[in-house]
C-alpha positions in Angstrom: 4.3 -88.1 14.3 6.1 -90.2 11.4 3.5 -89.0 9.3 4.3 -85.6 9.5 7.6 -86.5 9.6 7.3 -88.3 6.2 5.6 -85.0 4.6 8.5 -82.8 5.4 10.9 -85.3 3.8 8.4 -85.3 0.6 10.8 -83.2 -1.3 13.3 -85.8 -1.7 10.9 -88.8 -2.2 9.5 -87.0 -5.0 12.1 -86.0 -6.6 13.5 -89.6 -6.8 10.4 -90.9 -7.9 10.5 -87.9 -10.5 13.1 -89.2 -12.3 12.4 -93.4 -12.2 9.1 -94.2 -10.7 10.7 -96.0 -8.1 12.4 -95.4 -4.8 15.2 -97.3 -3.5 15.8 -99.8 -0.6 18.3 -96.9 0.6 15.9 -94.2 0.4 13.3 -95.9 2.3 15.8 -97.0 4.7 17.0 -93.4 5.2 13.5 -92.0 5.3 12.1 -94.5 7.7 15.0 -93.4 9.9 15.2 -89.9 9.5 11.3 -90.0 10.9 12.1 -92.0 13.9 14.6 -89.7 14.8 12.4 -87.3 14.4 9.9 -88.5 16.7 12.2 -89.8 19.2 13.1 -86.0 19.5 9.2 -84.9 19.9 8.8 -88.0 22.5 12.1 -86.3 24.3 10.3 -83.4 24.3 7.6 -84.6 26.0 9.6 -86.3 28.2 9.0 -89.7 27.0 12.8 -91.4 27.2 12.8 -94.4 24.2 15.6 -96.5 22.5 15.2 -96.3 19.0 15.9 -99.4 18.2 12.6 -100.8 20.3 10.5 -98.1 18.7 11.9 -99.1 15.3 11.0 -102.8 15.9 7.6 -102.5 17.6 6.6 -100.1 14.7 7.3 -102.5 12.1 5.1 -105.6 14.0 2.0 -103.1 14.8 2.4 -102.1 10.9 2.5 -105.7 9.9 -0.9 -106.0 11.8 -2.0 -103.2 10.7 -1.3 -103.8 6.9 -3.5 -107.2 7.6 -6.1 -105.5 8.7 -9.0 -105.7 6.0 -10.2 -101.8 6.6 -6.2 -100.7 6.5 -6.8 -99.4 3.0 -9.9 -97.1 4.4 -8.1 -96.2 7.1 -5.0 -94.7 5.6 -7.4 -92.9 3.2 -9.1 -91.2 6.2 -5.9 -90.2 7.8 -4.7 -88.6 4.1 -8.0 -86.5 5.0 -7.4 -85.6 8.2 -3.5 -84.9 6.9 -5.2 -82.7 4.1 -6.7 -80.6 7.0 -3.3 -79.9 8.4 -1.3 -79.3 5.5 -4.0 -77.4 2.9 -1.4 -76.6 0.5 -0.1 -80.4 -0.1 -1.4 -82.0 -3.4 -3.3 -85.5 -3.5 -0.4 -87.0 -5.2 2.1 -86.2 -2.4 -0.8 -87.9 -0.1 -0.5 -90.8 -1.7 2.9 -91.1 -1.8 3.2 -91.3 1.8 -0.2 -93.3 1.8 1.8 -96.2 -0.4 5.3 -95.2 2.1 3.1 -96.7 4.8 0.7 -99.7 3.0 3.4 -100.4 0.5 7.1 -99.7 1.0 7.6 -99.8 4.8 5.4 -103.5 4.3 8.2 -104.5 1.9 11.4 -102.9 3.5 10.3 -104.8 6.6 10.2 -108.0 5.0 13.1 -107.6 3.2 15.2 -106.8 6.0 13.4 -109.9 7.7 14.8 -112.1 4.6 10.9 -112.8 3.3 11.0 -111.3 0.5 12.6 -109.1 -1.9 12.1 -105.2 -2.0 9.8 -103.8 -4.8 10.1 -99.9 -4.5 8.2 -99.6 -7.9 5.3 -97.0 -7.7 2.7 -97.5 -10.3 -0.6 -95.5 -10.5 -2.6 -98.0 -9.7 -0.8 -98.5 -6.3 -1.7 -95.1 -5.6 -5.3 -95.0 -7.1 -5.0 -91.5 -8.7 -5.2 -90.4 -12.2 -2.9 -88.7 -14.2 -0.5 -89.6 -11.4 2.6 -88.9 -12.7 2.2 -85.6 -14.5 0.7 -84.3 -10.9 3.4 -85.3 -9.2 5.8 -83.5 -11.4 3.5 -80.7 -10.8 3.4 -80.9 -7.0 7.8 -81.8 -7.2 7.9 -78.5 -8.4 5.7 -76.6 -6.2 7.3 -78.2 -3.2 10.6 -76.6 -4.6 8.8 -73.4 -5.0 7.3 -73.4 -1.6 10.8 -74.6 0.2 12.4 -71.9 -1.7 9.9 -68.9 -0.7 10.5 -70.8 3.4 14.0 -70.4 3.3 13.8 -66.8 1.5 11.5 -65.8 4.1 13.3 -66.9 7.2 16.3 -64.5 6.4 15.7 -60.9 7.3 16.6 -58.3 4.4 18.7 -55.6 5.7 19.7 -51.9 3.6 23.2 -53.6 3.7 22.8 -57.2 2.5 20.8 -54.9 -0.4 23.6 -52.7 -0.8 26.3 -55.5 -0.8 24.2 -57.2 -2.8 23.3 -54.9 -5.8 25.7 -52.4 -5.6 29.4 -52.2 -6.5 31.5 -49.0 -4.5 28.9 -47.8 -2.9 29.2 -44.3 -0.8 26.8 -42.7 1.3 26.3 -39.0 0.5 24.8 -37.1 3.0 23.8 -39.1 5.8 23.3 -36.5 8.2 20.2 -35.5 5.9 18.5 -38.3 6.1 16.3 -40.4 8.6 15.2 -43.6 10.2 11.9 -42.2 11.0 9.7 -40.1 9.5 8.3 -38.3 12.6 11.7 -36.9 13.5 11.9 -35.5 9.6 9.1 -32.8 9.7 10.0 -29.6 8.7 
């Protein structure tokens, strides 16, 4: 569930890392809480009543065991394909941003806030093991855009008079009486 939780909320980790190949202690912070709202509200749903806060902390110590696990690396890389399954139309860049979100800055946020260690929110390539990372991430920043734009355009239903309102100034209906809804009932 955070994992598809992270992917909808890949719009805005993107476009920070966009602009400075890094992503802040804030951001993280505000992902990594956004998602466990998120699936607190799926667990509600299935009637599964948790506090947040336990979730939160028993996340971060079966991460920490997971992270130190030797295989963690080849796991992540076969959820990314099971992930790629479900969402067809997400690039391999976005993959392995959240693919770092969970080996690398979740890791550091949680040792940060634990006073181990310092928080490095630096992405470089080779944290992410693809090629030509940056320029496809621009590329797939912008197609997310594209596709979030087409979703919301899509959701809202076009009526004649959001049309009319829209494109027309002072417009008058002439001769309404002559014209129809449906074609069957305008046979002659």
């Amino acid at each position: 569930m955070l994992y598809d939780q992270v992917i909808e909320a890949l719009p805005t980790i993107a476009d920070e890392l966009k602009g400075s190949n890094q992503i802040s202690k804030k951001s993280v912070e505000q992902l990594f809480e956004q998602t466990v709202e998120g699936a607190m509200k799926e667990f509600e749903k299935n009637s599964l009543q948790l506090k947040s806060k336990s979730v939160k902390t028993q996340f971060f110590k079966w991460l920490a065991s997971f992270i130190e696990r030797k295989d963690c690396d080849d796991v992540l890389g076969t959820i990314s394909e099971w992930k790629r399954v479900v969402f067809p139309r997400m690039s391999p860049p976005l993959f392995g941003v959240v693919r770092y979100y969970f080996s690398g800055l979740l890791p550091s946020l949680y040792a940060s806030q634990q006073g181990k260690g310092k928080f490095q929110g630096k992405i470089t390539p080779r944290n992410i093991g693809i090629k030509d990372f940056w320029n496809r991430l621009d590329q797939s920043y912008k197609d997310l855009l594209i596709k979030n734009l087409l979703r919301e355009y899509k959701s809202t239903v076009i009526t004649s008079n959001k049309v009319i309102a829209n494109y027309f100034k002072d417009f008058k209906e002439l001769y309404a009486d002559r014209i129809t809804n449906s074609m069957q009932r305008s046979r002659f």
